[in-house]
C-alpha positions in Angstrom: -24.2 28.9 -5.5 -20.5 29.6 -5.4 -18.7 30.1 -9.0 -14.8 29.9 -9.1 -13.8 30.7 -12.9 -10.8 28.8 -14.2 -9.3 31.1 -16.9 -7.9 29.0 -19.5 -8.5 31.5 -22.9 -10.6 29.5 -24.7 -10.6 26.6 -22.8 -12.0 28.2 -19.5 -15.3 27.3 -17.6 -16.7 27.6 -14.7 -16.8 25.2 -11.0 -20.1 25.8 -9.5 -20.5 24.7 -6.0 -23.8 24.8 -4.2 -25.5 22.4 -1.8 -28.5 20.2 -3.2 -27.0 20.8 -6.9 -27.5 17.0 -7.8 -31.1 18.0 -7.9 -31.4 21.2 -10.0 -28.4 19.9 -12.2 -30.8 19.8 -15.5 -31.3 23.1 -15.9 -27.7 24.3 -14.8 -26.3 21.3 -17.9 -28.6 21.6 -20.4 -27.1 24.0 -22.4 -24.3 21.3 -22.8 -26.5 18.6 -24.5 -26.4 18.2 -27.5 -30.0 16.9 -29.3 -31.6 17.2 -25.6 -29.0 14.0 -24.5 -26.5 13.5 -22.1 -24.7 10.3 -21.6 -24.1 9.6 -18.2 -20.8 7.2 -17.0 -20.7 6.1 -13.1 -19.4 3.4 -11.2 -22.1 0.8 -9.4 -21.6 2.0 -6.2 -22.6 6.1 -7.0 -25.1 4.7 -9.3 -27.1 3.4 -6.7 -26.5 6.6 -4.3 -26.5 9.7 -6.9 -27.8 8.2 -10.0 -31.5 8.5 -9.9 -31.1 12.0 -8.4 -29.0 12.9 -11.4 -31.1 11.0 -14.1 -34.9 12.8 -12.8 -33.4 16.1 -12.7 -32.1 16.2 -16.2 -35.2 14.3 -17.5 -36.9 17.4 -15.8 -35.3 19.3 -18.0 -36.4 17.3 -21.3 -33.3 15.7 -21.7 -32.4 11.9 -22.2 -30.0 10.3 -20.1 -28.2 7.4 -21.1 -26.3 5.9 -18.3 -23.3 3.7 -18.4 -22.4 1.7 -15.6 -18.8 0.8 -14.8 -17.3 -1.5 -12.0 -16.4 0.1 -8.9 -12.9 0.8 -7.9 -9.4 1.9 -8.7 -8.9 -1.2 -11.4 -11.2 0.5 -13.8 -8.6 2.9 -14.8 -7.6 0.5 -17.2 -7.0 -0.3 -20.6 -9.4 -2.6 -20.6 -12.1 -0.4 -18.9 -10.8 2.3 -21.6 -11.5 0.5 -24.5 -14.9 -1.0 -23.7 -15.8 2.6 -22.2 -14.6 3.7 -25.7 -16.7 1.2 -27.9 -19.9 1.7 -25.9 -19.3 5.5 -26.3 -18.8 5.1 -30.2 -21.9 2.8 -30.2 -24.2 5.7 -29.0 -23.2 7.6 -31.8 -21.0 9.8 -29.6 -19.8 13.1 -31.6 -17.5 16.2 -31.1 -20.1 18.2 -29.8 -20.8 16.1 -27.4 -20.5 16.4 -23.8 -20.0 13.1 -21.8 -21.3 13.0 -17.6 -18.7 11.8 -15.6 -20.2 11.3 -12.4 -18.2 9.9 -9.9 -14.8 10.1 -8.1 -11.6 10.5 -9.1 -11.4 7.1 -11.0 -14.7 8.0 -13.0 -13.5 11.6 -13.3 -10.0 10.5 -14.8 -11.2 7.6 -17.0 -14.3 9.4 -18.6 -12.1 12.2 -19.6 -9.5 10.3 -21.6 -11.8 8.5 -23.6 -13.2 12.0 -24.2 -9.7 13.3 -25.0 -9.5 10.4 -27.6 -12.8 9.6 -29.0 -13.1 11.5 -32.6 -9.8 13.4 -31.7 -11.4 15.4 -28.8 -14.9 15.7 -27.2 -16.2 17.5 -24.6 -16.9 16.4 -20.9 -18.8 17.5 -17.6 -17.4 16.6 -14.5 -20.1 15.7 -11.6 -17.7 15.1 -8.9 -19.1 13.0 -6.2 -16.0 12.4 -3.5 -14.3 15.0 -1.7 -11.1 14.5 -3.1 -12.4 14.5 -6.8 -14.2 17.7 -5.3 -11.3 19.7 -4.7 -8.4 18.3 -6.5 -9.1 15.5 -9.6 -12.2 17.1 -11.1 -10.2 20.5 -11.7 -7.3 21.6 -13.8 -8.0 18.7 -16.9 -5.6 15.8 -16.3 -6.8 12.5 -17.3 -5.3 9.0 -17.0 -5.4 5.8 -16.6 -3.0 2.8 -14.8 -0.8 0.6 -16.1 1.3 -2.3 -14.6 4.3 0.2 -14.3 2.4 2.6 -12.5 0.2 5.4 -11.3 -1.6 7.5 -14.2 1.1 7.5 -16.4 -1.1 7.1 -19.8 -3.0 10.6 -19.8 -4.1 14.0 -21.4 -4.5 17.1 -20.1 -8.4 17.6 -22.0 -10.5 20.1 -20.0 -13.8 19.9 -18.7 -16.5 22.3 -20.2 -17.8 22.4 -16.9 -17.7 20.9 -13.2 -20.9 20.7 -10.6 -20.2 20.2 -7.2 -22.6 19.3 -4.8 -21.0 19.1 -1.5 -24.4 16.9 -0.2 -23.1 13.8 -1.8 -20.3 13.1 0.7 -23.0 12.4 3.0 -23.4 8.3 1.4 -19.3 8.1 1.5 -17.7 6.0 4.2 -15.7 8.2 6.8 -12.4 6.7 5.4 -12.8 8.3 2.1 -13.7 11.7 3.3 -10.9 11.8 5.4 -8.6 10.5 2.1 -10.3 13.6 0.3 -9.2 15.7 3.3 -5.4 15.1 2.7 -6.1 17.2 -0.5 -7.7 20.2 1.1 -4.3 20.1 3.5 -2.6 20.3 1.2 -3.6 23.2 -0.5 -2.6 24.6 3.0 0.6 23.7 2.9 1.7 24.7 -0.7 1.1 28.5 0.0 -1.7 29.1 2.3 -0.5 29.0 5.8 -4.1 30.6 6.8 -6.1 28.3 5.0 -3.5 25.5 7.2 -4.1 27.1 10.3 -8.2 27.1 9.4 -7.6 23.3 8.9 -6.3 23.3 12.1 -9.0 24.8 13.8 -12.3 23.4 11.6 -11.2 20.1 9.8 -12.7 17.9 13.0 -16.3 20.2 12.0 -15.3 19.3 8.2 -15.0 15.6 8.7 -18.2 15.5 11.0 -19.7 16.6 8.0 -20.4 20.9 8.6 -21.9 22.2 5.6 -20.3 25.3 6.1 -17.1 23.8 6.7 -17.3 21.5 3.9 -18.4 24.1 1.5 -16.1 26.5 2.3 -12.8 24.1 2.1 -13.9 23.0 -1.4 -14.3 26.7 -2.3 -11.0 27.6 -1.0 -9.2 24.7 -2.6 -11.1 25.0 -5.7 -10.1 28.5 -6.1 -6.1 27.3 -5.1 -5.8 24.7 -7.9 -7.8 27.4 -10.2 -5.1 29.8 -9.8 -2.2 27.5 -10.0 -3.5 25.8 -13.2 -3.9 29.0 -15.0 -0.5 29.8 -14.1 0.9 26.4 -15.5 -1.9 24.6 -17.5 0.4 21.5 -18.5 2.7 22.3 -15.8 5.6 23.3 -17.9 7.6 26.1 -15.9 7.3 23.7 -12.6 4.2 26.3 -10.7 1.8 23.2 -11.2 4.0 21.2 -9.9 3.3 22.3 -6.5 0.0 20.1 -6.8 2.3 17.1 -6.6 2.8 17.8 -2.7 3.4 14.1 -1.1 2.3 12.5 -4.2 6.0 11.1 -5.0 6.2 9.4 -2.1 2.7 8.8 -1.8 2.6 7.1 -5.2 5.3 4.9 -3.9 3.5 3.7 -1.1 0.1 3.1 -3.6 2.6 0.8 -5.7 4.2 -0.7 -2.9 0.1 -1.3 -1.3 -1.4 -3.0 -5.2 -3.0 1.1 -5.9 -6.1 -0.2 -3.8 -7.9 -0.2 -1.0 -5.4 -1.3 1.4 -4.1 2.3 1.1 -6.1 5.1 -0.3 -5.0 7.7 -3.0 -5.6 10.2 -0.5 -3.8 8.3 2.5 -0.8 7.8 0.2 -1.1 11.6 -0.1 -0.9 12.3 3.6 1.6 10.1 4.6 3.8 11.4 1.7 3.2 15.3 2.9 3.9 14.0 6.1 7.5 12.3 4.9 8.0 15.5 2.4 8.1 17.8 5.4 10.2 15.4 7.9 12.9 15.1 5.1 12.2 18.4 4.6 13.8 18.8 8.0 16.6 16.0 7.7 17.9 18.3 4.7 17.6 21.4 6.7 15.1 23.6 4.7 12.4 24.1 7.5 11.9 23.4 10.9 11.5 19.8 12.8 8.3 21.7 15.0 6.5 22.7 11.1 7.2 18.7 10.3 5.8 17.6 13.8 2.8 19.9 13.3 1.8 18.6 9.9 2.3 15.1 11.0 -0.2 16.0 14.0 -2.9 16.9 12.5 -3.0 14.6 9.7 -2.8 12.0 12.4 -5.7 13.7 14.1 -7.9 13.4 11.2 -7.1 10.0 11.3 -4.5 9.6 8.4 -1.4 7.9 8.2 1.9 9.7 8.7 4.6 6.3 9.2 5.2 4.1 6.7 3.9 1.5 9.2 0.9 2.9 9.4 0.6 3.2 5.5 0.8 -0.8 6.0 4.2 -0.3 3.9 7.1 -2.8 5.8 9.8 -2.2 2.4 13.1 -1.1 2.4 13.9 2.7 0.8 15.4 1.3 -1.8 12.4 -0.8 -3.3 10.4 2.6 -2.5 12.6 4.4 -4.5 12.1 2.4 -7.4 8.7 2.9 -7.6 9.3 6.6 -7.8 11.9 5.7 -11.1 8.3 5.7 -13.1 7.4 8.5 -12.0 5.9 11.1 -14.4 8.1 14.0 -13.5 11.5 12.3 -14.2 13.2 14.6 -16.5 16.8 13.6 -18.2 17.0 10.8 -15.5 15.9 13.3 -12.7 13.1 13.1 -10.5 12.3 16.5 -9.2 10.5 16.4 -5.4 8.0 18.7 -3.5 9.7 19.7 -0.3 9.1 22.9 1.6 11.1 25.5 3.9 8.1 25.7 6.5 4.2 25.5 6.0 2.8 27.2 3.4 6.5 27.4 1.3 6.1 24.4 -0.9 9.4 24.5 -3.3 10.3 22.3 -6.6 13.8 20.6 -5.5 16.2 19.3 -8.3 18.9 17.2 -7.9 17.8 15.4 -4.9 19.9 12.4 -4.3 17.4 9.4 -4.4 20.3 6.9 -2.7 20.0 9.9 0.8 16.4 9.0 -0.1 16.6 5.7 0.4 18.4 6.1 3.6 15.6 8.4 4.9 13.1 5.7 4.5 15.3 3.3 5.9 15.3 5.2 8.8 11.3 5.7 9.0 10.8 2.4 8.4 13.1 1.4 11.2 11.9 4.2 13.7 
């Protein structure tokens, strides 16, 4: 089993990564149940495919699992979901002390720990991620959220997990487009600062995506261990090092809204396509080479993600896309900060980025 500490003062725990973990999770949780019970929230599809794995190891254990089952899909990060999570929660007698299951992907991940940011002022949660991208991005670092009609995630709290359990054999059940979605996050930690860890990604994503254990587990390691370190730099991203996380996700987010933030365009798609324009406007501006955009753009296209706007299945003029960025959640004194970078592996924070050139940029990718 791998252990990557995130060191938070007194908010730190540990990610523990090990193959077959699903299985022996009861006696790694226990000592987080309170009165030998954990309740357990998942969506209907992981239910069916990690569930019972789950549920007999803890039972194992002597605890009692109480699962709640929540519709499948990015809609349940809603304030609809929220509340119903919320009453069911209260229901079972749900205290302070306790620690909630979120097992699932991002949307489970990001749902299950608002309500626990919320319910009785702050309770604790374990995060079970079951996706690749919840694996080594949304399970770590402690932001929560859910949607609303104006956009992406933009009712939240940062509310830590006590712990996260990672058990790399559960991308086995997932479709080959959503691992390859989760893949755009282990780029990316590549590109941020790890020029490496790109050129690894370069030379074993194909093994990765074919489903290599040792691949697998060592990218969720290494990006684990990337998003540890940057988070205990800048837990609620304050003096602009978190920010790096946000590579491609201001475009990305645009196309999501421009796409109905479903399945016509995954998180993790958006996410590649948008690295992909962040370095090629990257370029236009002059900060790093055309050949560093080009080879980004490659090999996300060779894991099979979109890099154009047409093949995002986004056919809008820059203007409308830069509107969607307007709600974005880094806007600051009518400002929206981007993610651009002077070459791979040199992610920079740009201010004062002129969203009308913006526009014109996307005009011309749409057009090209």
């Amino acid at each position: 089993m791998t252990i990557v500490p995130v060191s938070l003062g007194d908010r730190s725990y540990d990610v523990a990564i090990a193959a077959g973990a699903l299985a022996h999770a009861g006696e790694r949780l226990k000592s987080y149940a309170r009165g030998g019970r954990f309740v357990v929230v998942t969506d209907e599809h992981v239910a069916a495919a990690q569930l019972p794995k789950l549920t007999a190891s803890l039972e194992a254990a002597g605890l009692t699992v109480e699962p709640i089952v929540l519709p499948a899909g990015e809609s349940t990060k809603s304030w609809e979901q929220l509340a119903a999570l919320s009453d069911r929660l209260l229901g079972l007698g749900i205290e302070r002390s306790d620690n909630i299951i979120a097992l699932g992907g991002g949307v489970i991940g990001d749902l299950v720990g608002f309500a626990a940011s919320i319910l009785k002022r702050g309770c604790g949660f374990v995060q079970v991620p079951t996706t690749l991208l919840a694996q080594v991005d949304s399970s770590v670092g402690g932001k929560t959220a859910i949607n609303t009609p104006a956009g992406k995630n933009l009712i939240g709290a940062f509310h830590q997990p006590s712990h996260v359990l990672i058990d790399p054999d559960t991308i086995d059940t997932l479709p080959r487009r959503e691992v390859g979605a989760g893949y755009a996050e282990v780029v990316k930690y590549g590109l941020i600062d790890d020029p490496v860890f790109f050129d690894w990604c370069e030379a074993n994503g194909e093994h990765l995506l074919a489903g290599d254990p040792a691949a697998r587990t060592h990218a969720i390691a290494t990006s684990i261990a990337a998003k540890a370190r940057i988070v205990a730099a800048d837990e609620r991203e304050t003096t602009g090092v978190r920010a790096l996380l946000n590579l491609g996700h201001t475009f990305g987010h645009a196309l999501e809204a421009e796409t109905g933030f479903g399945t016509r365009l995954l998180h993790g798609e958006g996410v590649a396509c948008g690295m992909a324009l962040a370095f090629r406007y990257s370029a236009r501006l002059g900060y790093c080479e055309p050949e560093d955009a080009a080879r980004v753009s490659a090999h996300l296209k060779a894991a099979g993600l979109p890099v154009t706007l047409a093949e995002a299945g986004v056919d809008t003029s820059g203007e409308v896309l830069v509107g969607h960025m307007l709600h974005d959640k880094k806007m600051a004194g009518g400002k929206l900060p981007f993610l651009l970078a002077h070459g791979i592996g040199r992610t920079f924070l740009a201010k004062g980025v002129d969203l009308a050139d913006v526009a014109a940029f996307l005009d011309g990718e749409r057009d090209s």
